[in-house]
C-alpha positions as CSV (number, residue, x, y, z in Angstrom):
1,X,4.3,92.4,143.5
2,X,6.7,92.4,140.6
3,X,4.5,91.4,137.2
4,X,7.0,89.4,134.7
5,X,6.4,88.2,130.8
6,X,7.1,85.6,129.3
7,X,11.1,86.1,127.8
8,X,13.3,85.0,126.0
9,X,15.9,85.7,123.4
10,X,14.8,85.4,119.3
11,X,16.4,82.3,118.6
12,X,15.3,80.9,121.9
13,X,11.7,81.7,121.0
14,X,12.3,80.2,117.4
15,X,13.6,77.0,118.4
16,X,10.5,76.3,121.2
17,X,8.0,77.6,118.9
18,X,5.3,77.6,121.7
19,X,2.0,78.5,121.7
20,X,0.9,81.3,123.9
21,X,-2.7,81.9,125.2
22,X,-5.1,84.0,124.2
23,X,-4.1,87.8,125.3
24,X,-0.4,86.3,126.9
25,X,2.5,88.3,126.0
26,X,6.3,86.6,124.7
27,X,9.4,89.2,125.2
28,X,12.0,88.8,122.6
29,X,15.6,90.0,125.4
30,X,17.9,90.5,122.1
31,X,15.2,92.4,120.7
32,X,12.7,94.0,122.6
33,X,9.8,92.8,120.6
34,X,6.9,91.6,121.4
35,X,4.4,89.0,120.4
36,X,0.8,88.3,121.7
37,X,-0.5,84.8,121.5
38,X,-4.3,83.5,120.4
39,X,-4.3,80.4,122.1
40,X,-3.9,78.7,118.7
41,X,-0.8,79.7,116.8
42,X,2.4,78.8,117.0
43,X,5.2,81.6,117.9
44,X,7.2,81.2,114.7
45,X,3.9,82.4,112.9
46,X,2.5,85.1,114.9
47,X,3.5,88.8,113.8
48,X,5.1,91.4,116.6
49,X,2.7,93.7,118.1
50,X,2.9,97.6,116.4
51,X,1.9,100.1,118.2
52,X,0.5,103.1,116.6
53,X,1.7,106.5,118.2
54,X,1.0,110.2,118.3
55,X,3.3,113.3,116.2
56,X,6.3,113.5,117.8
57,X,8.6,116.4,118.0
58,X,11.0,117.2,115.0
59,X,14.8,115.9,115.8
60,X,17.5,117.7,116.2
61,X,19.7,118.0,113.3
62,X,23.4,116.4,113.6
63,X,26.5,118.6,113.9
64,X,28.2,118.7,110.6
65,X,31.2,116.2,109.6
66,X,34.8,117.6,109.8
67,X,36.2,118.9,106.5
68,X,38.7,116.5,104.6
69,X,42.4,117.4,104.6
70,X,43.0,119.3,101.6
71,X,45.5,117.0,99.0
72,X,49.0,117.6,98.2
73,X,49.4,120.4,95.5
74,X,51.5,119.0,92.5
75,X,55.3,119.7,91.7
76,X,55.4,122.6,89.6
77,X,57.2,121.9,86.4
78,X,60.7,123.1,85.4
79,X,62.3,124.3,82.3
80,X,64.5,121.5,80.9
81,X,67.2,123.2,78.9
82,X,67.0,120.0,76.0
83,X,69.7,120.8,73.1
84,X,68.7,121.3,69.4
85,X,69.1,117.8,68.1
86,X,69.1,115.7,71.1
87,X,66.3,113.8,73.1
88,X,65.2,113.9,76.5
89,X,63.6,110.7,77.9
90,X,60.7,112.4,80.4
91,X,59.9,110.2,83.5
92,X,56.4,108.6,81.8
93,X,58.8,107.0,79.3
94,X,58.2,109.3,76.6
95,X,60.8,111.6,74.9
96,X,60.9,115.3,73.7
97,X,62.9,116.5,71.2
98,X,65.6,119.2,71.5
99,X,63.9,122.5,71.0
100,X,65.5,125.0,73.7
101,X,63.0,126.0,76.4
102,X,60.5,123.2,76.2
103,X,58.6,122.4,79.4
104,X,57.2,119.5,81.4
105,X,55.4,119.4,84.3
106,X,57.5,116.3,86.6
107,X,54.8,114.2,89.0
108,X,54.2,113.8,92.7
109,X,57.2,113.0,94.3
110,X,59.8,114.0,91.6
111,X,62.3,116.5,92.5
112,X,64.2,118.1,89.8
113,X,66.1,121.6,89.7
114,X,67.9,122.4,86.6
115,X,68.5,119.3,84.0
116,X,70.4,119.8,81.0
117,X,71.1,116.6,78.9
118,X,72.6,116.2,76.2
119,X,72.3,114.0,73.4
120,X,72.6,110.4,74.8
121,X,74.7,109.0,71.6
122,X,77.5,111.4,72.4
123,X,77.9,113.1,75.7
124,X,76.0,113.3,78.9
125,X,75.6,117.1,80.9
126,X,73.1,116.6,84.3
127,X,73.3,119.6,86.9
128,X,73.2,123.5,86.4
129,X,75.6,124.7,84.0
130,X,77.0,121.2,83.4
131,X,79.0,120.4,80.2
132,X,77.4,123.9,79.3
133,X,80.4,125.1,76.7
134,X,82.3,123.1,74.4
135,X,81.7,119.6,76.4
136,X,83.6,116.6,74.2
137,X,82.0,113.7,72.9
138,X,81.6,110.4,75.1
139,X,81.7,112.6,78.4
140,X,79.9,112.5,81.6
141,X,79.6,115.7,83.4
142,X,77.4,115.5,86.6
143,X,76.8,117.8,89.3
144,X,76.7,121.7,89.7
145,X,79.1,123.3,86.8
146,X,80.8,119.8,86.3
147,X,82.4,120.1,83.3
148,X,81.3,123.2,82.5
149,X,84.0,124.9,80.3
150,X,86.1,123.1,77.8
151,X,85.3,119.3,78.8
152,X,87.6,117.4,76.6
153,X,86.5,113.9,74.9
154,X,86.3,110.9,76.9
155,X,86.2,112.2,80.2
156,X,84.5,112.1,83.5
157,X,83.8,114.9,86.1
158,X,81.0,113.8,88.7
159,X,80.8,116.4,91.9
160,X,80.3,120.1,92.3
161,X,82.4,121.9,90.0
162,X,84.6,118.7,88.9
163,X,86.4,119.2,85.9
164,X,85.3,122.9,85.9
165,X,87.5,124.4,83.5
166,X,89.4,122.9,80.7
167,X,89.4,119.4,81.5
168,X,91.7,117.9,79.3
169,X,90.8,114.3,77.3
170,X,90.8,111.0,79.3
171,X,90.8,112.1,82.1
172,X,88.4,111.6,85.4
173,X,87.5,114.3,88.2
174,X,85.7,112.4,91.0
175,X,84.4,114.8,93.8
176,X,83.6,118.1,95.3
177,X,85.8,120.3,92.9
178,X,88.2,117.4,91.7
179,X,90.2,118.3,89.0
180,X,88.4,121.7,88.9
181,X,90.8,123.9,87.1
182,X,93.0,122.8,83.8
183,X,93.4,119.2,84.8
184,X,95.7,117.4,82.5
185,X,94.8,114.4,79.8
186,X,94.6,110.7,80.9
187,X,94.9,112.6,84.4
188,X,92.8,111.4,87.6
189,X,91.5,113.2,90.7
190,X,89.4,111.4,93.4
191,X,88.4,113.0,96.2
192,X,87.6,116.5,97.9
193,X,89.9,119.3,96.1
194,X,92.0,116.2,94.6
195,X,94.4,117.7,91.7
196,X,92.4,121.0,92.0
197,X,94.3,123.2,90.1
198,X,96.9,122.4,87.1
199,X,97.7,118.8,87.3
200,X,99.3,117.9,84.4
201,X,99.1,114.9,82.3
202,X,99.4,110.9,83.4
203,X,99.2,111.4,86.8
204,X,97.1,110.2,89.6
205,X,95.6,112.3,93.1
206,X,93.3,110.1,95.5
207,X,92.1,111.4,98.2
208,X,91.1,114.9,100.0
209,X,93.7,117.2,99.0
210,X,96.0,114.9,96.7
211,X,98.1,116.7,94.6
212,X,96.0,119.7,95.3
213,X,98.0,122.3,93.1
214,X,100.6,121.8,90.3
215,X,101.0,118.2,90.5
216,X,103.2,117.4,87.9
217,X,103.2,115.2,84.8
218,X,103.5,111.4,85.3
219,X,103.1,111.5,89.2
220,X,101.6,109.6,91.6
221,X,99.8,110.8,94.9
222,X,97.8,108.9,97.2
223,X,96.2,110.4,100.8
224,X,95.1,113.1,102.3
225,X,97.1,116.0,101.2
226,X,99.6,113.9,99.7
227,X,101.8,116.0,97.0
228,X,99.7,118.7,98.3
229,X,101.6,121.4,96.0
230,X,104.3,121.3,93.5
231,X,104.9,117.7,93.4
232,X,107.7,117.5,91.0
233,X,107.3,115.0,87.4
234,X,107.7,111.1,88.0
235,X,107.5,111.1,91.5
236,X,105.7,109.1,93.9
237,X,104.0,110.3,97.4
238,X,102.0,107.4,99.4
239,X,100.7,108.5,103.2
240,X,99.5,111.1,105.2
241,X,101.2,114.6,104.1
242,X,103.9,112.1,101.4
243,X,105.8,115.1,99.7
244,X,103.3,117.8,101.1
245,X,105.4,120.4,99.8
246,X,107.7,121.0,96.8
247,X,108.3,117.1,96.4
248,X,111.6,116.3,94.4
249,X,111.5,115.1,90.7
250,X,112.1,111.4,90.4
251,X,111.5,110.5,94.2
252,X,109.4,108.1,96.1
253,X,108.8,109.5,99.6
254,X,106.2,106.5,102.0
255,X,105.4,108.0,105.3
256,X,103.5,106.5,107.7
257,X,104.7,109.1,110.8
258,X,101.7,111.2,110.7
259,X,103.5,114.3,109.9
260,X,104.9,115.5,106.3
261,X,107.9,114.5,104.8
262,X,109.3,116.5,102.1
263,X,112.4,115.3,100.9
264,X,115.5,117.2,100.6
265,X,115.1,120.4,98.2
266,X,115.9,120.2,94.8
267,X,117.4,116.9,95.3
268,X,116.3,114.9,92.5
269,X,116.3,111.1,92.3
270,X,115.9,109.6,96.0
271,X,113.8,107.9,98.3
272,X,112.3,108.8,101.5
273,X,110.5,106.6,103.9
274,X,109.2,107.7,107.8
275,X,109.3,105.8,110.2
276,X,112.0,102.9,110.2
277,X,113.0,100.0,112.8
278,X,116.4,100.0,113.9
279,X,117.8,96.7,114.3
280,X,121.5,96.6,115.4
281,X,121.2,92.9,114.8
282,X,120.8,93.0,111.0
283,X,124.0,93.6,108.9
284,X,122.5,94.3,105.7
285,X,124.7,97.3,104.1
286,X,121.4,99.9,104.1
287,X,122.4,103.8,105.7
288,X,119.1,105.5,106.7
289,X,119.8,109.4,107.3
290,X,117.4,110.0,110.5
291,X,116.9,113.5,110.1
292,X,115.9,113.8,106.3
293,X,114.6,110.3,106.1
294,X,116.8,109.3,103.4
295,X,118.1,105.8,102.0
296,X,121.1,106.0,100.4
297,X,123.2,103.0,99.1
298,X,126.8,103.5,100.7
299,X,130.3,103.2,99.4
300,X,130.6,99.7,100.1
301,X,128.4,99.1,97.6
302,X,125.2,96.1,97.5
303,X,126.8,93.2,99.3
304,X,127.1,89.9,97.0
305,X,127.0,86.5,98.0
306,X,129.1,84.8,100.7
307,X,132.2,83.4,99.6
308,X,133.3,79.4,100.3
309,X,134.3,78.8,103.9
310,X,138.2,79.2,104.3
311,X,139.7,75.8,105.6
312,X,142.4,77.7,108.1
313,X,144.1,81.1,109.0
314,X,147.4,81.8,109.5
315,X,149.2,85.0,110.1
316,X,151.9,87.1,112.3
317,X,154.9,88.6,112.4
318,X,158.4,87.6,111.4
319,X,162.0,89.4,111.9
320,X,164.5,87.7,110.3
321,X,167.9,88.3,108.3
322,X,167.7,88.9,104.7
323,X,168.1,86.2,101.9
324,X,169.5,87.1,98.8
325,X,171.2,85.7,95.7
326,X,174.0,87.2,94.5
327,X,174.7,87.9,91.2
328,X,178.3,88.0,88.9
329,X,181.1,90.1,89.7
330,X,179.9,90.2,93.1
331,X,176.8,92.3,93.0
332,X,174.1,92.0,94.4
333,X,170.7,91.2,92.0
334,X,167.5,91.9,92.7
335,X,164.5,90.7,93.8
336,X,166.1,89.3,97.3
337,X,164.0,86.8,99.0
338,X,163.5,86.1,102.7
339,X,162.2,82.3,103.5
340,X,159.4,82.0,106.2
341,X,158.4,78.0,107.9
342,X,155.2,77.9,107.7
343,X,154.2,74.2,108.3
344,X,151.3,72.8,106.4
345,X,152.0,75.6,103.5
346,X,151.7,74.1,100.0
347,X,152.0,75.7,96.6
348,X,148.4,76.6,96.1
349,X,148.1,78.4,99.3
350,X,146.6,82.1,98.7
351,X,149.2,84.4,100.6
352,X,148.6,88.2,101.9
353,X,151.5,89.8,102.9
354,X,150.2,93.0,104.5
355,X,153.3,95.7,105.6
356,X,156.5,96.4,104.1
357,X,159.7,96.3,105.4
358,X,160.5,98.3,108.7
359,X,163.4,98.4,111.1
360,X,162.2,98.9,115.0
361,X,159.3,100.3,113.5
362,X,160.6,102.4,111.1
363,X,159.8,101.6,107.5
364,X,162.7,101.0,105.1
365,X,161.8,103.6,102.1
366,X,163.8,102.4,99.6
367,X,162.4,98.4,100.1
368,X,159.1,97.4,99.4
369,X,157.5,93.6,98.5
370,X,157.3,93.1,94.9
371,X,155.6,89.0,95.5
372,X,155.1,86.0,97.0
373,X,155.0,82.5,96.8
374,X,154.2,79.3,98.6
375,X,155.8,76.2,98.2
376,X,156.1,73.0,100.9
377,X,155.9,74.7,104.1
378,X,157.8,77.9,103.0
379,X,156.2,80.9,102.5
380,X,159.1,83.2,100.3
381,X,158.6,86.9,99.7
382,X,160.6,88.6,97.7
383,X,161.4,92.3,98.3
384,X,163.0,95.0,95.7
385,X,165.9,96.0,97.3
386,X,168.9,94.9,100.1
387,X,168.0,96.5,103.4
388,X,171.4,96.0,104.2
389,X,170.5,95.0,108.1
390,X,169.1,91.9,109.9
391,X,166.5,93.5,112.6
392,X,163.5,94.1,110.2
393,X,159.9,93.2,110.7
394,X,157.9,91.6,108.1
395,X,153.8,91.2,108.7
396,X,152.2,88.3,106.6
397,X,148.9,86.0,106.4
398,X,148.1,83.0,104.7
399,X,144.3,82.0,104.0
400,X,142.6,79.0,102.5
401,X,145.3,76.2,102.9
C-alpha cells in the first residue's frame, strides 16, 4: 500500500488556499516544503513545518579557484633623441621640450624603436639616423637613414636609406634606397633603387631600377630598369629596359619588346622605338632600320601636300628632220627648232622634254635642248646646235593641258 500527501506546487497551493485538517500534511512539488493543517486555517497562513536536527559532520572544504591570468606587462619606454630647441608632441597630447636624452615611457599597444624629430616649424627626421647631419629646412626624411647626411632644403626622402647622402635641394627620393647617393636638385626617384647613385639635376627615375646609376641631367626614365646606367643628358627612355645601357644624349628610345634597346653608340640626337607594324600598304615616306630600331627621315624629305589633278598626259617619241632658220650670208644661226603635232596643245601647256638628241641611240654630243614652247597644237623645241642629219630621236611629254 503506497501512502501519498496531499501535493501540489507553491503557487498551486496559494491560489486554492485550502484548509487542511487537523494533523493533514500539504507538499509543496517546486519546493519540497511542507505545511501541516489545524482544521481551521487557511494554507496561505499556516507556516512550513521546521524540523529541529542533531550536529552534523563538518563539510568538506571546496577545492580552491584557478589563479587569474597574469596581465600584459607594459611597453618599456625608449629614448627619444628630441633636438635642443624643438618639441616633441608625446602620444597623450602633451609635448616635451628639446633637451637631448629625455625619456617617456609610450602605452600599451604603442610600438616605437628609435624617433628623432625635429622641430616641426622647419624640418621633419622620423627613423634611426634620419636627417641626422646637416638636414635642410622644410624636409621630410622618413625611414631608416633617410636623409641622413647632407639633406638639402625642400626635399623629400621616404624609405630605407632614401636620399642617404647629399641629397641635393628640391628634390624627392621615394623608396627603398631611392636617390640614395648624391642625387641631383629638383631631381626625382620613385621606386626600389630608382636614381640610386649620382643622378644629376632635372631629371626624373620611376620605377625599380630607373635610372639606377649616372642618370644624367635633364633626363627622363620611366620602368623597370629604364636608363639603368649612364643615360646620357636630355634623353628620354619609356619601357621595360628603354636605354638600359649607355643611352645616347638627345634621344628618345619607347620599347615595348620586352628586351632592351640601347640605341646606337655615341650617336647623339635620334629616336628609337621597338616593336613596329609593317604595313606595305601605307606610303607614308617613314624608313625604320630593323636591326638598330631607328627612324630616320630619308632623302626624299617629309612629303607635302598633293598637287591639283592633271587634266591629260601626253608623251613619246619623235624622229624627225631638223628645222632651222638660216641666218645672212648663208650661215646657219642658232637655236634651230624642230616642230612636233601635238593636237589639242595650246600655249599654256607645261612641257617636259626628257632626252637629248641621239642618232640610232647614240647621243649627239655637241646638241643638246636649250627650250621649249607650246603654241596651237605644236610643241617646238629648240636645240643648240645643227646635227647635221635627219635620223635623230627626240623623247618629250606634255602634262596638264
Amino acid at each position: 500500500m503506497t501512502l501519498a500527501l496531499k501535493r501540489g506546487t507553491a503557487s498551486e497551493w496559494v491560489n486554492a488556499n485550502p484548509i487542511l485538517a487537523a494533523g493533514e500534511p500539504g507538499f509543496e512539488l517546486d519546493t519540497g516544503k511542507l505545511k501541516i493543517g489545524t482544521g481551521t486555517i487557511p494554507w496561505n497562513s499556516l507556516s512550513y513545518l521546521t524540523v529541529a536536527g542533531g550536529t552534523g559532520a563538518t563539510g568538506v572544504t571546496g577545492v580552491t579557484g584557478v589563479t587569474g591570468v597574469t596581465g600584459v606587462t607594459g611597453v618599456t619606454g625608449y629614448n627619444f633623441s628630441v633636438p635642443l630647441n624643438s618639441v616633441l608632441w608625446t602620444p597623450d597630447g602633451t609635448s616635451i621640450t628639446g633637451t637631448v636624452g629625455l625619456q617617456y615611457a609610450s602605452g600599451v599597444g604603442i610600438t616605437i624603436d628609435v624617433l628623432n624629430i625635429q622641430s616641426p616649424s622647419t624640418k621633419v627626421a622620423i627613423g634611426n639616423q634620419a636627417g641626422n647631419t646637416g638636414q635642410g629646412f622644410y624636409s621630410l626624411a622618413v625611414g631608416n637613414e633617410a636623409g641622413s647626411s647632407g639633406q638639402g632644403q625642400n626635399c623629400v626622402a621616404i624609405g630605407l636609406q632614401a636620399g642617404r647622402l647629399g641629397q641635393q635641394a628640391y628634390s624627392v627620393a621615394i623608396g627603398s634606397e631611392a636617390g640614395e647617393h648624391n642625387q641631383g636638385g629638383y631631381s626625382t626617384a620613385i621606386g626600389y633603387l630608382a636614381g640610386q647613385t649620382g643622378q644629376l639635376y632635372n631629371s626624373v627615375a620611376i620605377g625599380s631600377y630607373a635610372g639606377q646609376t649616372n642618370q644624367l641631367q635633364n633626363s627622363v626614365a620611366i620602368g623597370f630598369e629604364a636608363g639603368y646606367t649612364g643615360q646620357g643628358a636630355n634623353s628620354i627612355a619609356i619601357g621595360n629596359q628603354a636605354g638600359y645601357n649607355t643611352q645616347p644624349a638627345n634621344t628618345i628610345i619607347l620599347d615595348a619588346s620586352g628586351s632592351a634597346v640601347n640605341g646606337v653608340y655615341g650617336q647623339t640626337g635620334s629616336f628609337y622605338v621597338a616593336p613596329i607594324r609593317s604595313d606595305p600598304t601605307k606610303t607614308v615616306p617613314l624608313l625604320y632600320d630593323p636591326t638598330t630600331h631607328e627612324i630616320v627621315q630619308g632623302a626624299s624629305g617629309i612629303m607635302g601636300p598633293t598637287g591639283p589633278t592633271g587634266t591629260g598626259l601626253l608623251s613619246g617619241i619623235t624622229f624627225c628632220g631638223l628645222n632651222f632658220s638660216q641666218g645672212s650670208g648663208g650661215l646657219f644661226t642658232p637655236p634651230f627648232n624642230v616642230d612636233i603635232s601635238i593636237p589639242g596643245l595650246t600655249n599654256t601647256s607645261n612641257v617636259q622634254v626628257t632626252a637629248k638628241l641621239t642618232d640610232s641611240g647614240i647621243e649627239y654630243p655637241a646638241c643638246s635642248i636649250l627650250y621649249a614652247e607650246t603654241t596651237t597644237d605644236t610643241l617646238t623645241v629648240y636645240v643648240s646646235s645643227n646635227p647635221n642629219f635627219d635620223g635623230y630621236g627626240l623623247m618629250w611629254n606634255v602634262i596638264n593641258f
